[in-house]
N, C-alpha and C positions, 0 to 999 in steps of 0.2 A: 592533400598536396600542399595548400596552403602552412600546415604543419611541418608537413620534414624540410620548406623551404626558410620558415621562421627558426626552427632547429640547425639549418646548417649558418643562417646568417649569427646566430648564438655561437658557434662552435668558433667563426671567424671572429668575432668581439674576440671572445674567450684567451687565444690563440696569438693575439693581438697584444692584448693587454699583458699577456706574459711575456712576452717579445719584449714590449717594453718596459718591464720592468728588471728582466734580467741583465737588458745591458748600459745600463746607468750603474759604473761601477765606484767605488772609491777610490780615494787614494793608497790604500793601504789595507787588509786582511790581516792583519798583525797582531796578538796570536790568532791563528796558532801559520800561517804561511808568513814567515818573517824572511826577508833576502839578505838580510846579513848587510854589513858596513861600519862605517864609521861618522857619517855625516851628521849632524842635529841640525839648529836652526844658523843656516847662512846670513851673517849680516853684509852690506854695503853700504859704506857712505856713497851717496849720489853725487850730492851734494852739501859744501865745495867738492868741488873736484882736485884729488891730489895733484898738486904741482898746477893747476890752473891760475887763472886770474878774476878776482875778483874787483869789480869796478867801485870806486871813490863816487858818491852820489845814487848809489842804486841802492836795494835791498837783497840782504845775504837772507837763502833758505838754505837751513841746515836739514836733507831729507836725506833719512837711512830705509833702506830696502832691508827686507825680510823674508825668507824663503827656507819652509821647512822643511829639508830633503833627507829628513830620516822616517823612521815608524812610528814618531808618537806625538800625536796633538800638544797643543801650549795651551793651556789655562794662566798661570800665573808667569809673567814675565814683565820686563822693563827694559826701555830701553833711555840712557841718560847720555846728556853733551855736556862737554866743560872743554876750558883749555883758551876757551877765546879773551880776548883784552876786555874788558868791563868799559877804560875809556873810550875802545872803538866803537865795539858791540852794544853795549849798553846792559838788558838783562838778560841777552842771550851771553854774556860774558863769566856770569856764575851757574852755578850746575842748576842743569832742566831735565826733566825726568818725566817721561811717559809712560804707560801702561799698555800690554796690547795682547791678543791671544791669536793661535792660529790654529786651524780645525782641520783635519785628515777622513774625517768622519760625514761633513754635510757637505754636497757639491754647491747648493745653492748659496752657499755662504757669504757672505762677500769676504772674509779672509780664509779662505779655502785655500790650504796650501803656503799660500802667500799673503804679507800685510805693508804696508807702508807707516812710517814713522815722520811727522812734518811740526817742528817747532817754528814758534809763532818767529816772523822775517822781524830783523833788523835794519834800521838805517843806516848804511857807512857814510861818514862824515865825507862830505867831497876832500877835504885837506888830509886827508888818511892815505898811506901810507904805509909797503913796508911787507914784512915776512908775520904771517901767522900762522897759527895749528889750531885744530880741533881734536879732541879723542872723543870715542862715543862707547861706550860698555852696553854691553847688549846681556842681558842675566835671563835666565830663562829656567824653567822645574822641568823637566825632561823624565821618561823614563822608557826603561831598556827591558826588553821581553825575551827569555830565552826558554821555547818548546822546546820537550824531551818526552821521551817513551819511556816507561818504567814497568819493570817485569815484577808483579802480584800475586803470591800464590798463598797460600794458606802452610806450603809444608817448602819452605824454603831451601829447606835440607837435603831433599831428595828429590824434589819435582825438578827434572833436565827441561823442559817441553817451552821454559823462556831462561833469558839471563840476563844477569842483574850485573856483568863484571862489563870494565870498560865505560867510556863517555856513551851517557845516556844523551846525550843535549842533540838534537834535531838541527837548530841553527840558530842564531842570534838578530835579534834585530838590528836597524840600522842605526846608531847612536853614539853619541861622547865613548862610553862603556860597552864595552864590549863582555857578552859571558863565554867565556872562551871552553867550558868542559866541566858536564853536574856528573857525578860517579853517585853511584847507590848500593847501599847496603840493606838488605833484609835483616829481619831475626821473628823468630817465634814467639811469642810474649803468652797463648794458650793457644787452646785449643782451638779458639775460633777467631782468634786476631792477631797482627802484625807491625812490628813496628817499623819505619822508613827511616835511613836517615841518609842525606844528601850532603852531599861535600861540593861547594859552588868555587868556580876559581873565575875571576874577571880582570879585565885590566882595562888602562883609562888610553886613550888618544886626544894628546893635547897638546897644540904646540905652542909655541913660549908665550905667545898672549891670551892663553887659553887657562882654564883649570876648573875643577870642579869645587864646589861654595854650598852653603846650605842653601835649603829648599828656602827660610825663612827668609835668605837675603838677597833670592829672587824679586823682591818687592821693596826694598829696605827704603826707596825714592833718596838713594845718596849717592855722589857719583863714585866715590875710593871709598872699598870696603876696607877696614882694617889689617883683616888676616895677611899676613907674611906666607903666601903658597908654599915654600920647599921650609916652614918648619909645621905647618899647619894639615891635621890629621881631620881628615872625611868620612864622616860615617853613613853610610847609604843605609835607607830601613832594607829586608827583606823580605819577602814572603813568597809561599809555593802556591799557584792554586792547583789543585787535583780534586776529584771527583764533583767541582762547581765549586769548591768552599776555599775560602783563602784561610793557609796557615801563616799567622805570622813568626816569623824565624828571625825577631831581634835585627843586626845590624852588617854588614860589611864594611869593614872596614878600612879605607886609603892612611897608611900610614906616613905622615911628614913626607908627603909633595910624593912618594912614592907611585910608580904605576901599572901595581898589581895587588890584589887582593884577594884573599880566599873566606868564607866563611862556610857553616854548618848548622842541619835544619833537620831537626828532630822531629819527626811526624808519631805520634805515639800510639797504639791501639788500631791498627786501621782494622775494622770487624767484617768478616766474611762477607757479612748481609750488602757490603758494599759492592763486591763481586760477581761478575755477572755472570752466571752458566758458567761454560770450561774459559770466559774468556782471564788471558794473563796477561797484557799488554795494556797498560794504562797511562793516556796521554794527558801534560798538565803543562805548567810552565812555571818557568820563578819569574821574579819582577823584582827589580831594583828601580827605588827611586831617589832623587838628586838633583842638587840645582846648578847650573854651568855657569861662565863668565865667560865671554869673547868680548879683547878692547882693542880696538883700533883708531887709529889715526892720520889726518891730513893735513898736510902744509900749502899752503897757498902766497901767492901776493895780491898786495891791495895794489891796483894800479887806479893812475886818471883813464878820464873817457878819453 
C-alpha cells in the first residue's frame, strides 16, 4: 500500500513538473513558426518630450525606450544623441553613444523583449532659454528568417509524388526585410545525389528616417554615419540552413537606396544517404543578415520655473 501511494505521489511531482515547464513560453519560435511582418526594434524618445518644456535650473534626462517587436534578438546595437547646444547642455551637447542588447530567447532576462537607454543628466543653466532639438540614431544587427518546404527526390525527373515549381517560402519573419518568395530548382548530378538551387527575392521596409547600414556600423559609437542612403548599395550575407548545416550562399544585394533584391544559392551534391525512407519534403530556412538605422528627433523649449 505504502508503495502504489508513494507511486502515485511520484506520478503527481512528475505531471507537475511538465506543466510547468511547458507553459513558460518565449517570445518567439522563429524558425521555423515565423508570423510574418515588418516591425524590428521600436525606438522612443521619452525623454524630452516633443514640443514639451524643459525648465532653466533643473536637469535634462535624455531617456530613449527600446522595444523589440519583431523575430530576432539584438546582440550588437547602439544607440547615440546629439543635436543639443554644447553651451547649454554642456557634454551632453556632443555626440554620446551607448551600447545595449535585447533577448527574445530568456524570460528572466532583464532586457527581455525590451531595454531602456539613459544618458548621464545635464544641468540647464537657470538663464537658458529658448528652442532646442535633439536626434537619437538607434543602429541595431537584425536578422530575418524565412521557412520553406523543399521537394528531394533522387530522380527529379520523373518522380510526380512531390514538386518543386512555384514559392516554396512557408512565411517570413517579422523584420526591416522582408523574404517575399524562394523558388527551387532540382537537377541530377548521379546517381546518388542532387543539386538545389534556390532563387531568394526580398524587399526592405523603410521609411524616410529609416535604412539599412552595415552590420559593422551597428557599433561604429559615432552619431552620423557617412553613407549617402539613395546612392549607397547594401549587401546582406546569405545562407540556407537544411538538413541542420548552414550553406553559405555569398550575398544579397540592396542596390543604391533600392527596395528589392533578389539573389541565388547553389546547394551542390545533396547525397541520398541524406534522405529519409520515401520521405520528399524537406524543411529549412534562409537567413539574411543586416544592420538598420532608425533617427529620430525632438524639439523642446527651455522655459523659467
Amino acid at each position: 500500500m505504502k508503495k502504489i501511494i508513494f507511486l502515485l505521489l511520484l506520478s503527481i511531482f512528475f505531471i507537475a513538473a511538465c506543466s510547468t515547464q511547458t507553459t513558460e513560453k518565449t517570445a518567439t519560435a522563429c524558425p521555423p513558426d515565423c508570423s510574418g511582418g515588418s516591425a524590428g526594434v521600436v525606438s522612443t524618445i521619452n525623454s524630452p518630450s516633443n514640443e514639451g518644456n524643459v525648465y532653466g535650473g533643473d536637469r535634462l534626462l535624455v531617456s530613449v525606450g527600446l522595444v523589440d517587436a519583431g523575430e530576432s534578438s539584438v546582440s550588437n546595437a547602439e544607440v547615440c544623441e546629439t543635436g543639443l547646444d554644447a553651451n547649454v547642455f554642456g557634454s551632453l551637447g556632443s555626440c554620446n553613444c551607448q551600447s545595449y542588447y535585447i533577448t527574445l530567447d530568456d524570460t528572466h532576462d532583464a532586457n527581455f523583449q525590451s531595454t531602456q537607454i539613459e544618458f548621464p543628466t545635464a544641468f540647464v543653466s537657470k538663464s537658458a532659454t529658448g528652442e532646442q532639438h535633439a536626434t537619437v540614431y538607434n543602429r541595431y544587427a537584425y536578422t530575418t528568417y524565412g521557412p520553406f518546404s523543399a521537394c528531394i527526390t533522387t530522380d527529379p525527373f520523373t518522380d510526380t509524388s512531390c514538386t518543386s515549381t512555384g514559392n516554396i517560402l512557408t512565411s517570413s519573419s517579422s523584420a526591416p526585410v522582408q523574404i517575399d518568395s524562394v523558388t527551387e530548382e532540382l537537377s541530377a548530378v548521379g546517381s546518388n545525389s542532387v543539386t538545389m538551387r534556390l532563387r531568394v527575392k526580398a524587399s526592405l521596409s523603410a521609411r524616410a528616417n529609416e535604412r539599412l547600414i552595415a552590420v559593422a556600423d551597428t557599433t561604429s559609437n559615432t552619431c552620423v554615419l557617412a553613407q549617402d542612403p539613395s546612392i549607397t548599395s547594401v549587401s546582406l550575407p546569405l545562407s540556407v540552413i537544411l538538413f541542420g548545416k548552414a550553406q553559405d550562399c555569398g550575398m544579397l544585394k540592396f542596390e543604391n537606396g533600392k527596395y528589392t533584391a533578389e539573389a541565388s544559392c547553389k546547394i551542390e551534391n545533396i547525397g541520398t544517404n541524406l534522405l529519409i525512407g520515401n520521405q520528399k519534403q524537406y524543411d529549412g530556412w534562409i537567413r539574411l543578415d543586416y544592420g538598420f538605422e532608425h533617427i529620430d528627433s525632438v524639439g523642446f523649449k527651455i522655459v523659467q520655473q
